[in-house]
Backbone as CSV, one residue per row, in Angstrom:
resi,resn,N_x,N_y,N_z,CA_x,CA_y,CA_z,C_x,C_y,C_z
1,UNK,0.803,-1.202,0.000,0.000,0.000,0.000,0.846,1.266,0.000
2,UNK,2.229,1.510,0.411,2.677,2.113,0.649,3.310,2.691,-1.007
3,UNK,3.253,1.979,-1.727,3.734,2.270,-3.149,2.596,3.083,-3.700
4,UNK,1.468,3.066,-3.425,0.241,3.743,-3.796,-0.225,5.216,-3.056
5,UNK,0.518,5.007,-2.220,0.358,6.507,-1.397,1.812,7.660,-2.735
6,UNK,1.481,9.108,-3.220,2.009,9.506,-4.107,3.361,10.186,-3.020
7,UNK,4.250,10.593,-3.724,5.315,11.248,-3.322,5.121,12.640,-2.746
8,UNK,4.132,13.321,-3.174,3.480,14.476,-2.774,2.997,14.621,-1.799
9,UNK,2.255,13.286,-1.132,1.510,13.175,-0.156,2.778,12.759,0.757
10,UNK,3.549,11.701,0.685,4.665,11.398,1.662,5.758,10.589,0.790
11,UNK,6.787,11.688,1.224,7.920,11.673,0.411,8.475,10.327,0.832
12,UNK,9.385,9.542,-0.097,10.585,8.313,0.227,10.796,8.265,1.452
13,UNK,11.932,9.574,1.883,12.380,9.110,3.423,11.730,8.830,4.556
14,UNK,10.290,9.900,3.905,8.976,9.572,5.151,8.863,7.973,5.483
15,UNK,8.521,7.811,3.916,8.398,5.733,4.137,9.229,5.115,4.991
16,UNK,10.433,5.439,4.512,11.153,4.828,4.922,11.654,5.171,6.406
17,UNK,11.391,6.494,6.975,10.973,6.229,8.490,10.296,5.539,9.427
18,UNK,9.208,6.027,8.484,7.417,5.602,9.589,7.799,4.005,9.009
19,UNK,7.960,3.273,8.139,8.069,2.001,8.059,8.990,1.120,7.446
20,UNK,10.448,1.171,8.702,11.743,1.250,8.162,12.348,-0.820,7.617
21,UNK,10.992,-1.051,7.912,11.450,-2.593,7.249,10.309,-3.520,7.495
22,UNK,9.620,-3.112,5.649,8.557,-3.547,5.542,8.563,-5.257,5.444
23,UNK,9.722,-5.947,5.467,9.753,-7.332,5.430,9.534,-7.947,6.995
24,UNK,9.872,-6.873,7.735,9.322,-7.597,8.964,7.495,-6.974,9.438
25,UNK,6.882,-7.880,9.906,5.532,-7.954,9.958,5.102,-7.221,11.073
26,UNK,4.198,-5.918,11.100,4.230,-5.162,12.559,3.632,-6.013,13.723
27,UNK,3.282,-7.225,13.589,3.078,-8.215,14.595,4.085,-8.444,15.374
28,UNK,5.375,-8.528,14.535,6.564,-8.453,15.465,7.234,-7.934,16.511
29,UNK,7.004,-7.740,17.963,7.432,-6.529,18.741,8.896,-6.522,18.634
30,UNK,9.551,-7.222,18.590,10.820,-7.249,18.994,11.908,-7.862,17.896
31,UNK,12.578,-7.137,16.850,12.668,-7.074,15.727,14.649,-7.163,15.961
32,UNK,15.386,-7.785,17.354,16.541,-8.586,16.836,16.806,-9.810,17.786
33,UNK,16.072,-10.601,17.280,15.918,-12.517,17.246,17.092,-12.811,16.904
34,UNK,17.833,-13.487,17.839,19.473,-14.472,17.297,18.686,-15.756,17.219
35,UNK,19.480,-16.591,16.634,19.060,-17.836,16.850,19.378,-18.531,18.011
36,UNK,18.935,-19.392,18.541,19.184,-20.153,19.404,20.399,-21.065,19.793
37,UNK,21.412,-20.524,19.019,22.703,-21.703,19.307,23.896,-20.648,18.612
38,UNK,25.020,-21.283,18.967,26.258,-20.286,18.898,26.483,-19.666,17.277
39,UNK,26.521,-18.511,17.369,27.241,-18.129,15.922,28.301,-19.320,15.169
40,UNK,27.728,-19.591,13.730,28.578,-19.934,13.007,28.052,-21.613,12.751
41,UNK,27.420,-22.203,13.826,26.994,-23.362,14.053,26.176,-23.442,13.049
42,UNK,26.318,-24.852,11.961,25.356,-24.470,11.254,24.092,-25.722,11.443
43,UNK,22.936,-25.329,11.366,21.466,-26.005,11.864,20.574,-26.122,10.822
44,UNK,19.785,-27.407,10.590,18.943,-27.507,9.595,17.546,-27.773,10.384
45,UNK,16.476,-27.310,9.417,14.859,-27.252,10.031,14.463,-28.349,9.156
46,UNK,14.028,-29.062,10.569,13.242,-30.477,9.999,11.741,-30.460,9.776
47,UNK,11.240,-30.510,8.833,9.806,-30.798,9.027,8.878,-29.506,8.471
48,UNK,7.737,-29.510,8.825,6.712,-28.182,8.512,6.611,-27.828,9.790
49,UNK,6.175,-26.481,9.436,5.208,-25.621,10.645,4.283,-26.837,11.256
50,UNK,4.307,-26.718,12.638,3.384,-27.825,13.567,3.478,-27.008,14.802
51,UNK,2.440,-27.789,15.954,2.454,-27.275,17.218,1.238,-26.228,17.382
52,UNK,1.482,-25.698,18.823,0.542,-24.517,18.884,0.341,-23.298,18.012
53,UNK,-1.054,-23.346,17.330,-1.454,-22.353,16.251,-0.534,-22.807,14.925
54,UNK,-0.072,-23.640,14.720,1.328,-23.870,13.698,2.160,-22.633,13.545
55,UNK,2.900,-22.404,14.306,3.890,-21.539,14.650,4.957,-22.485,15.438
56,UNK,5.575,-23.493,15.135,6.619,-23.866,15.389,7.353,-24.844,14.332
57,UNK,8.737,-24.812,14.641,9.685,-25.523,13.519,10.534,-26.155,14.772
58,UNK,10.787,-27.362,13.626,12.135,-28.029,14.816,13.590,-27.805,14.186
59,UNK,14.203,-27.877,14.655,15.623,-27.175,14.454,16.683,-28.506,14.777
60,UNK,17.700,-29.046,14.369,18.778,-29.762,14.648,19.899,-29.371,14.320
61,UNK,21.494,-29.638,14.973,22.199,-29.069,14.197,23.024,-30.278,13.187
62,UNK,23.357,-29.625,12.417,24.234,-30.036,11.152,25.000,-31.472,11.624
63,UNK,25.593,-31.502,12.704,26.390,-32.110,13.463,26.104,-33.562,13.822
64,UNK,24.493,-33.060,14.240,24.210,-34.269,15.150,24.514,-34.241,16.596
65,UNK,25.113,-32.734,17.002,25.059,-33.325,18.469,24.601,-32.764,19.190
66,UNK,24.475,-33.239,20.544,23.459,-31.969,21.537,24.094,-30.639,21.965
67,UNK,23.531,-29.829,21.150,24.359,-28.648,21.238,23.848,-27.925,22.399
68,UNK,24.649,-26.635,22.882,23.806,-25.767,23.862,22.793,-25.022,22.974
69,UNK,21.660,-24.947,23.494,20.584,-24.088,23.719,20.704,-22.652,24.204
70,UNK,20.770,-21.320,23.370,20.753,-20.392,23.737,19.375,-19.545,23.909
71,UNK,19.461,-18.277,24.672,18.206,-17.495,24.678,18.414,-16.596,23.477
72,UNK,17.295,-16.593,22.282,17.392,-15.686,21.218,16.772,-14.104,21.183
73,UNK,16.504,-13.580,22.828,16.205,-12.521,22.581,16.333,-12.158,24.133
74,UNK,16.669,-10.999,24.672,16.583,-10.826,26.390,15.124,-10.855,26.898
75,UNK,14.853,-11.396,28.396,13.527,-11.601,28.317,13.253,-12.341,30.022
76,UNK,11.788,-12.815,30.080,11.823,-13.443,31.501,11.376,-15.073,31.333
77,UNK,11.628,-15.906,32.207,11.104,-17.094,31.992,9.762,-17.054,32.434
78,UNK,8.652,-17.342,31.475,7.402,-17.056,31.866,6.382,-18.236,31.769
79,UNK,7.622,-19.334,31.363,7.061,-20.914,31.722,8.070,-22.110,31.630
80,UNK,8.093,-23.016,32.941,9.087,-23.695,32.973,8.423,-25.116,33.511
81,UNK,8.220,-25.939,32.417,7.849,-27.276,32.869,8.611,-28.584,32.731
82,UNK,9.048,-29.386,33.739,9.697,-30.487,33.547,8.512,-31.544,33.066
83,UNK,9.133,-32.259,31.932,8.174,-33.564,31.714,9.134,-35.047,32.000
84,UNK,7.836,-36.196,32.364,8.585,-36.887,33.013,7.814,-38.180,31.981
85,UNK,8.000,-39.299,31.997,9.483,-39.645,32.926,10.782,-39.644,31.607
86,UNK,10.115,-38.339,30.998,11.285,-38.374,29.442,12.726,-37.058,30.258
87,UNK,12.328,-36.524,31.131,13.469,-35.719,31.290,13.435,-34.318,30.875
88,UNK,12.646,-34.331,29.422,12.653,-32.802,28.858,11.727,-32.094,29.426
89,UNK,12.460,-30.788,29.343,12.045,-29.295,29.826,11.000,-29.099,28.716
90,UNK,10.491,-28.158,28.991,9.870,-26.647,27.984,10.211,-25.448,28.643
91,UNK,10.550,-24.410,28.145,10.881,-23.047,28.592,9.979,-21.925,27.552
92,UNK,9.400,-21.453,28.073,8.626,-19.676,27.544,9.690,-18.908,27.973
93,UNK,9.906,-17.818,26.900,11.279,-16.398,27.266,9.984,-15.538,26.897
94,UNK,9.252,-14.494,27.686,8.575,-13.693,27.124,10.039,-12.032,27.150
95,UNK,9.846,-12.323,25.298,10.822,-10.602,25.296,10.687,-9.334,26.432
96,UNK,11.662,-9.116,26.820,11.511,-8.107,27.636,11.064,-7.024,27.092
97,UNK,9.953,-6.397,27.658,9.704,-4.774,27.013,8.331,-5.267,25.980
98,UNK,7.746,-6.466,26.285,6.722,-6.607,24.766,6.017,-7.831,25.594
99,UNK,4.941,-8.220,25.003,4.345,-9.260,25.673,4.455,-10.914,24.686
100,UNK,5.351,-10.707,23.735,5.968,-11.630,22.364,6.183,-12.641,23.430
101,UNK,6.188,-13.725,23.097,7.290,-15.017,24.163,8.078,-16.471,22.818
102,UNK,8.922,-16.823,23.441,9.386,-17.215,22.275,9.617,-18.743,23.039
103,UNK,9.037,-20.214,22.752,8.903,-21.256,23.294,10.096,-22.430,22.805
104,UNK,10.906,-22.843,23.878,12.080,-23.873,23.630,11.530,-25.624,24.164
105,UNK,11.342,-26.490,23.237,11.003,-27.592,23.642,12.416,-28.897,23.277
106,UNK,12.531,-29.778,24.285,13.723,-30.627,24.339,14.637,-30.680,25.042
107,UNK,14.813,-30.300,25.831,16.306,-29.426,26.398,16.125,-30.519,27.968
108,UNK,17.564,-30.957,27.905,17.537,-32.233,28.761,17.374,-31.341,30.358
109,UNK,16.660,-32.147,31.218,16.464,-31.599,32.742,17.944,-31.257,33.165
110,UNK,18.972,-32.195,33.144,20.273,-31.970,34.174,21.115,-30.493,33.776
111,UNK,20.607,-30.135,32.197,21.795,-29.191,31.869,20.593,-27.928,32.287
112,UNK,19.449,-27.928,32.423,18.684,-26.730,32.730,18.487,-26.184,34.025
113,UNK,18.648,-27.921,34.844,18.856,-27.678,36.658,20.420,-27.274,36.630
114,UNK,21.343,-27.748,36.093,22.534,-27.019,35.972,22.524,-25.453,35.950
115,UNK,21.622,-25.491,34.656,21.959,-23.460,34.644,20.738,-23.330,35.900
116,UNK,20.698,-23.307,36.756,19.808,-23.147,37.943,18.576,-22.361,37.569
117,UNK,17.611,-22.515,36.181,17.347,-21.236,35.582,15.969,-21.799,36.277
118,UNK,15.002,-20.683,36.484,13.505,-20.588,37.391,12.757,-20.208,37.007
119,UNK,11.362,-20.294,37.644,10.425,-19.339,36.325,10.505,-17.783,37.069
120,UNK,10.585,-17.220,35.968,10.459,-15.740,36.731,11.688,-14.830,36.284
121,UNK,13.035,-15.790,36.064,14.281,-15.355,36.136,14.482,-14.621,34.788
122,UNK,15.550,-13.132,35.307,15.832,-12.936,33.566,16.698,-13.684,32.720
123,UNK,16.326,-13.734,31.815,17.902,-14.543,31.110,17.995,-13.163,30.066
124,UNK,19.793,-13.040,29.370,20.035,-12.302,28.842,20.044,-13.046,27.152
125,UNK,19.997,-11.987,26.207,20.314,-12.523,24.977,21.384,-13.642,25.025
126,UNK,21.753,-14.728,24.662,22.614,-15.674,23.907,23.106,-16.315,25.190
127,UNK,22.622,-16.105,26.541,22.899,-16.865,27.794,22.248,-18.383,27.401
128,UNK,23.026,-19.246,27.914,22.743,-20.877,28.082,21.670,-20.924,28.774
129,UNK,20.794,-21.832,27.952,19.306,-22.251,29.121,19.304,-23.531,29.116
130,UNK,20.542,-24.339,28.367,20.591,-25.586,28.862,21.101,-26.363,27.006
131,UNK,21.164,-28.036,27.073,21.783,-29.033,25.925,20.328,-29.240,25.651
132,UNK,20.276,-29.501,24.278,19.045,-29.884,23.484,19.306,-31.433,24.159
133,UNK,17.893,-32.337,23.824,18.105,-33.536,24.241,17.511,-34.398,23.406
134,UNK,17.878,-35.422,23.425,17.770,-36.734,22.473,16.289,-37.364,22.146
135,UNK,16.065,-38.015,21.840,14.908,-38.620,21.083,13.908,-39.313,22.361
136,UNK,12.939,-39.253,22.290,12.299,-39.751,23.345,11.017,-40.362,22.481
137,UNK,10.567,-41.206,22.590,9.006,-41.793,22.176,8.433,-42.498,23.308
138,UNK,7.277,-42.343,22.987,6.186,-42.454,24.100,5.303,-41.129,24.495
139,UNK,4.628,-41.289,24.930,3.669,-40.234,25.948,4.346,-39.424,27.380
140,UNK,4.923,-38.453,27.058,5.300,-38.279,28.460,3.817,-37.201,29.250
141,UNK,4.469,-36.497,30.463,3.504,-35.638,31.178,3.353,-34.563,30.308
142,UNK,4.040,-34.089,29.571,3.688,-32.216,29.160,3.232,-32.907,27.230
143,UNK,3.059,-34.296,27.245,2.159,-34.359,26.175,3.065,-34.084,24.666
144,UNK,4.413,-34.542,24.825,5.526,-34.486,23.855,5.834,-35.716,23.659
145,UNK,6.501,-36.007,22.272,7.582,-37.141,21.837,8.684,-36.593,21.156
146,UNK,9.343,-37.082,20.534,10.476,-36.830,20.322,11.070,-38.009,19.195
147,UNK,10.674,-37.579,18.044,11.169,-38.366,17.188,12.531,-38.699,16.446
148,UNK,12.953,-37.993,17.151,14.997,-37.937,16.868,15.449,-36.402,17.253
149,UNK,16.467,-36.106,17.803,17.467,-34.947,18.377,16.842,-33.904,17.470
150,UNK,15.935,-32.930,18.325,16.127,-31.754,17.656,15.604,-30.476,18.653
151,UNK,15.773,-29.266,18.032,14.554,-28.014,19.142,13.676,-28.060,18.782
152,UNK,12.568,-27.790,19.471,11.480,-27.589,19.012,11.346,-25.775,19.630
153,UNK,11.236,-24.756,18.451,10.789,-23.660,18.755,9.132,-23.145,18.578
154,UNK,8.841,-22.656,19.721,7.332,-22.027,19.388,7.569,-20.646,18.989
155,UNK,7.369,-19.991,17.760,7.849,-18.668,17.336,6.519,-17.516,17.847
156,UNK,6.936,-16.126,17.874,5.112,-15.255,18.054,4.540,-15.649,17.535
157,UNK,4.940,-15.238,16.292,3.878,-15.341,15.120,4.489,-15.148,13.939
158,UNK,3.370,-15.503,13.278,4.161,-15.668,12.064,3.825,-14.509,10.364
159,UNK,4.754,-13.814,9.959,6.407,-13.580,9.813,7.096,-13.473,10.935
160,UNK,8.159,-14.645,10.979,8.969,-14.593,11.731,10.140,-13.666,11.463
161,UNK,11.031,-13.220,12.165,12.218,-13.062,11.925,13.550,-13.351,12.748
162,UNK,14.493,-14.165,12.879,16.050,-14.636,13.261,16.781,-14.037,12.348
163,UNK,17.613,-13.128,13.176,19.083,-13.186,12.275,18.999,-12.416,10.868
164,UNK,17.930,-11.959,10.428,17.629,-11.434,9.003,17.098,-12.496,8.548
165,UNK,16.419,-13.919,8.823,15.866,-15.126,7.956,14.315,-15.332,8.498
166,UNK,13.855,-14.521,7.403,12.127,-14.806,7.713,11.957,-16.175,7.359
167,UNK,10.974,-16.529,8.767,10.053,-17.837,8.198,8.551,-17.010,8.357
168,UNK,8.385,-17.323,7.133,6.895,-17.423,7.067,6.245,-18.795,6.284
169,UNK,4.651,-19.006,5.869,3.813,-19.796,5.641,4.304,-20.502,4.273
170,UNK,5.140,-19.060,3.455,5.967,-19.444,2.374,7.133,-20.057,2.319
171,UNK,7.792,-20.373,3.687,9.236,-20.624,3.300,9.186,-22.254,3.066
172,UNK,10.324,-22.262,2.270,10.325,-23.811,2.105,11.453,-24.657,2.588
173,UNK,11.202,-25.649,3.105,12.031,-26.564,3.684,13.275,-27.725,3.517
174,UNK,14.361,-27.648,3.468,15.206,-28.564,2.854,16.097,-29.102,3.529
């Protein structure tokens, strides 16, 4: 719409003030998302959009191994459930400053009781919230399986944005 508004009415730089990056979606509050694991590491997305509202992707890395789990944005823990008798966590980071929350599923109990992390607590951008964890099948308590090593992220919404790499409804998977 913004191509249809004339130059007369609001000049280029105006645009490009009032709406300085139309690829990210104003649903987005919080517009610099790292990814979840160390710079440089490289990670492939398994699968389609699934989960709550289909707004989540699972993530593995390249490697194969249980990598650390980072926080991709500063924020509070605003849900922390152990499931049993598989071991894995779930963690909610709601962004600080926005009511966005960004959801980590997999992440083995010992390395998350390790980072002593609580609900309530801040964590900072790219701080450890714990090792992704291994494959689990069956039914556990928080109503997960685990069909081979990977993250499971719950994103806001969707256009996403990490790092400059939108996922949206369009992206495709390989």
């Amino acid at each position: 719409l913004l191509n249809l508004i004339p130059e007369s009415e609001l000049s280029a730089e105006a645009k490009s003030a009032l709406f300085f990056d139309p690829s990210i979606s104003s649903n987005q509050a919080y517009n610099n998302y790292k990814f979840p694991w160390a710079s440089g590491k490289a990670w492939i997305v398994r699968g389609t959009w699934h989960g709550s509202d289909n707004r989540a992707l699972d993530f593995r890395p390249a490697d194969n191994t249980n990598a650390d789990v980072l926080a991709a944005a500063p924020g509070y823990i605003t849900a922390l459930a152990q499931c049993s008798p598989s071991d894995h966590y779930i963690l909610n980071i709601t962004t600080e400053n926005t009511s966005e929350y960004l959801g980590y599923t997999h992440l083995t109990g010992a390395s998350v009781r390790a980072e002593g992390l609580q609900l309530g607590d801040y964590v900072a951008q790219g701080q450890k919230l714990g090792v992704m964890a291994g494959a689990f099948s069956g039914a556990d308590s928080c109503g997960i399986a685990s069909s081979g090593m990977h993250l499971h992220v719950l994103m806001a919404t969707k256009p996403f944005t990490m790092d400059g790499k939108t996922f949206s409804d369009s992206y495709w998977y390989d």
